[in-house]
C-alpha positions in Angstrom: -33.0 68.2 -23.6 -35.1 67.0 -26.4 -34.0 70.1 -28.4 -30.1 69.7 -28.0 -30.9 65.4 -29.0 -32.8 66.7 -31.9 -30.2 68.9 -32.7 -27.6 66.1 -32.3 -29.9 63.6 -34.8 -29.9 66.6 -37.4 -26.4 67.5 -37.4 -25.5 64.1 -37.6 -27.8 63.4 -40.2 -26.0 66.0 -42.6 -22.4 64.9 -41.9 -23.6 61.7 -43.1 -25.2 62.5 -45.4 -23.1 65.1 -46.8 -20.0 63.3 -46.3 -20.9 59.6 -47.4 -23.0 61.0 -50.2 -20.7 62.9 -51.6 -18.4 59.7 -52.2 -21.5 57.4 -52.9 -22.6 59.9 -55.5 -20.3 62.5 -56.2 -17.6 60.7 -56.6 -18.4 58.1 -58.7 -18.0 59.6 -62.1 -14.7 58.8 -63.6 -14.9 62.2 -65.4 -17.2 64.5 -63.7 -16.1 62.9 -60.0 -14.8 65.2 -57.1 -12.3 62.5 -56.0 -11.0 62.1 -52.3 -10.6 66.1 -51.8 -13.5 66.6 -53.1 -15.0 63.6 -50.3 -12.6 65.7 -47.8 -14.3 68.9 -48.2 -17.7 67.4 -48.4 -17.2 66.0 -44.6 -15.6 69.4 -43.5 -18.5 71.2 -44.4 -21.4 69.3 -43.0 -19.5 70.0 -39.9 -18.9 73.7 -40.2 -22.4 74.3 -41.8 -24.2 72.6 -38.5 -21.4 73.9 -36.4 -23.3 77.2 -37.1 -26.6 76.4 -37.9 -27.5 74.0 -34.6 -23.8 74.1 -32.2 -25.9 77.2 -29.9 -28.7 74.4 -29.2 -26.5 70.9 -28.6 -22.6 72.3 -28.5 -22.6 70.6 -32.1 -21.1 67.3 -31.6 -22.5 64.8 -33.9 -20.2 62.2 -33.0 -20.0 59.7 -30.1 -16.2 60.4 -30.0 -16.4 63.6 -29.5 -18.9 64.0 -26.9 -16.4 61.4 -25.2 -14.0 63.6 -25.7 -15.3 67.0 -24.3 -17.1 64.9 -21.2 -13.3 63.7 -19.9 -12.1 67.4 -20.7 -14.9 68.4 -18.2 -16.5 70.6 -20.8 -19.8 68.4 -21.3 -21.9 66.8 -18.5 -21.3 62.5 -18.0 -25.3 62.5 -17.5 -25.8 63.4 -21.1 -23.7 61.3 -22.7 -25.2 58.1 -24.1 -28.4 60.1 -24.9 -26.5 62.4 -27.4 -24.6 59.3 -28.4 -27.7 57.5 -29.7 -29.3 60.8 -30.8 -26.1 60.8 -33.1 -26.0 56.9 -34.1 -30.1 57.1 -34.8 -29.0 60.3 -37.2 -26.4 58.4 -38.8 -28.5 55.3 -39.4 -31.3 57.2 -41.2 -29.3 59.3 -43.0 -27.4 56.1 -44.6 -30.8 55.0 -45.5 -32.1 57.3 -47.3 -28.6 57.7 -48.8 -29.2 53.7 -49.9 -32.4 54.9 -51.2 -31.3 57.2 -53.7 -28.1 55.9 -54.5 -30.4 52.7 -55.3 -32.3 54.7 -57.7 -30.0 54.4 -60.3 -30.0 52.1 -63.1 -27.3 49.0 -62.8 -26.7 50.2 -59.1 -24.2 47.8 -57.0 -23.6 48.5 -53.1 -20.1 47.7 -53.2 -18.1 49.3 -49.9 -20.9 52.3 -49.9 -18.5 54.5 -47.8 -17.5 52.1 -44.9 -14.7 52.0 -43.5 -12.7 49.4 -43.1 -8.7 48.4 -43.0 -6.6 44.8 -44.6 -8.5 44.3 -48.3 -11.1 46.4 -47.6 -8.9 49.5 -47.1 -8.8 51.7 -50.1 -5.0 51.3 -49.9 -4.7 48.2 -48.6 -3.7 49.4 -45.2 -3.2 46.8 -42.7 -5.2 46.7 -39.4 -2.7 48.3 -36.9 -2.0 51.0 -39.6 -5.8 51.8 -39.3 -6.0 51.4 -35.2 -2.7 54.0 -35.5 -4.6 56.8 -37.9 -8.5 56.8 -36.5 -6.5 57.0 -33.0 -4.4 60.0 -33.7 -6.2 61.8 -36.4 -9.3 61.7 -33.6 -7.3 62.5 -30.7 -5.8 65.7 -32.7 -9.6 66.2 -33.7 -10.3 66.4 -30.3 -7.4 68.6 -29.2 -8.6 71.1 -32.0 -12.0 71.4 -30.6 -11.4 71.8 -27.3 -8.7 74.6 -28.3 -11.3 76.2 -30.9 -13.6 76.0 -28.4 -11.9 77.4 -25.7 -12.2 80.7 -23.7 -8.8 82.6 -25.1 -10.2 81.4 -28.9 -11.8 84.1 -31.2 -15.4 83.6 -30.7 -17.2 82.8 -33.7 -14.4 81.2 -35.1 -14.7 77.5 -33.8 -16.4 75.9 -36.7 -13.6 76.7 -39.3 -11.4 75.9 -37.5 -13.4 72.5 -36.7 -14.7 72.3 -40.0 -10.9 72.3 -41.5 -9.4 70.1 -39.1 -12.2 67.2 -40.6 -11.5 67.8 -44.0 -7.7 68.0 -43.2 -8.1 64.4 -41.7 -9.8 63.3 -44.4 -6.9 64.4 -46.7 -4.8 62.3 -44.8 -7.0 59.3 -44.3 -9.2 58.6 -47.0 -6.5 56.3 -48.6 -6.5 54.1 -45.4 -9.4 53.3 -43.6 -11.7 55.6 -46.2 -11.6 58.1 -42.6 -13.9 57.4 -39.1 -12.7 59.3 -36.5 -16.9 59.0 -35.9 -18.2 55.8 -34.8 -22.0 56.9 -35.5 -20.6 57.7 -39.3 -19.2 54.2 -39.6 -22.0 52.5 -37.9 -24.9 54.1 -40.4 -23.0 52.9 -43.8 -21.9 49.7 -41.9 -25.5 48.5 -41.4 -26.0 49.1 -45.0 -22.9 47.0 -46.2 -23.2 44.1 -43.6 -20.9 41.4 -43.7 -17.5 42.7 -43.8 -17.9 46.2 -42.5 -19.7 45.0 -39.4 -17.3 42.5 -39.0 -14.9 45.7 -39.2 -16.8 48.5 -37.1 -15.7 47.4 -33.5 -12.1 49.4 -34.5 -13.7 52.4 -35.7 -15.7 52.4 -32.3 -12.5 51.6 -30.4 -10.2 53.9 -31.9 -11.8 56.9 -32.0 -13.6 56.6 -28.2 -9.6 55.7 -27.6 -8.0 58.6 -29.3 -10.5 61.2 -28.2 -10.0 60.1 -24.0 -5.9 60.6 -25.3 -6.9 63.9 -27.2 -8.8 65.5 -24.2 -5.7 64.2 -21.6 -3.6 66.3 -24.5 -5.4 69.2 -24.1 -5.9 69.3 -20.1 -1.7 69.8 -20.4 -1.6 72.4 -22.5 -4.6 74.5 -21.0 -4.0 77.2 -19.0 -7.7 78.4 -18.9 -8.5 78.0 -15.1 -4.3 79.7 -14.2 -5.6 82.7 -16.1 -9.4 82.6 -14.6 -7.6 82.0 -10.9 -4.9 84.8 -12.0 
């Protein structure tokens, strides 16, 4: 068990720290910056890179939503749960730190939203809270629907992490512009702890949400799954 947590902490870790740092860093430079599909990618790719490097050891969550999501699909034991969940909240928080730490390094450095997410003035778009309960519940639930499909018996083996790995940055595409994209409670919660103030004030939705559309997402997929027809055929 300790190896599939520390795999957990890792992966989590690098989505984090991949994904946030790419729009705390990356992104910044007016001329040089790799702007929200740049940001999009960045998250994709933490994902498929530890999808591959770590998923044989833990199943490759890195997300509380998505260990939610595959427990309720019956693919992941309820026993397990909160351990991988703080495994993946502890990875988050300590890869927003050292984030902090660097980003800090520069010289006129200012915190600002650092990544959070949030929704009403502190939406990049200015999207209102029940637009940003709508998109972190149905971008995660389609998340969700994804993995368990990718992940599933009749899918190509090898194959899941692409496919996982494009479905985040897809989100992201779609998202970025209105709650600057969750669909991972332990990613909110890391950069949240950082901000304070408003984005802790903000973080119960992008816990809500998410744990919401990922029970919805795995329901989804239980109706569409013909896995145990074709096992008992």
């Amino acid at each position: 068990m300790f190896k599939k947590l520390a795999a957990e902490f890792f992966g989590t870790f690098w989505l984090v720290f991949g994904g946030c740092g790419s729009a705390v860093l990356a992104a910044a430079f007016p001329d040089l910056g790799i702007g929200f599909v740049g940001v999009a990618l960045a998250f994709g790719l933490t994902v498929l890179t530890m999808a591959y490097a770590v998923g044989g050891i833990s199943g490759g969550h890195f997300n509380p939503a998505v260990s939610v999501g595959l427990t309720v699909a019956g693919r992941f034991p309820a026993s397990s749960l909160l351990a991988y969940i703080v495994a993946q909240v502890v990875g988050a928080v300590v890869a927003a730190l050292v984030l902090y730490l660097i980003a800090s390094g520069k010289a006129g450095f200012q915190l600002g939203g650092f990544a959070s997410n949030g929704y009403g003035e502190h939406s990049p778009g200015g999207y209102s809270l029940t637009s940003a309960l709508l998109i972190e519940l149905v971008l995660t639930g389609f998340f969700i629907f994804i993995i368990l499909g990718a992940t599933g018996p009749k899918a190509p083996a090898g194959f899941a992490p692409i496919a996982i790995g494009l479905a985040l940055t897809l989100i992201h595409l779609i998202s970025i512009p209105v709650t600057n994209t969750s669909v991972n409670p332990a990613r909110s919660t890391g950069v949240a702890l950082i901000v304070g103030d408003w984005a802790l004030g903000q973080l119960w939705l992008f816990w809500v949400a998410p744990i919401v559309g990922a029970v919805l997402g795995a329901l989804a997929w239980k109706l569409v799954d013909d896995s145990e027809a074709r096992v008992a055929a």
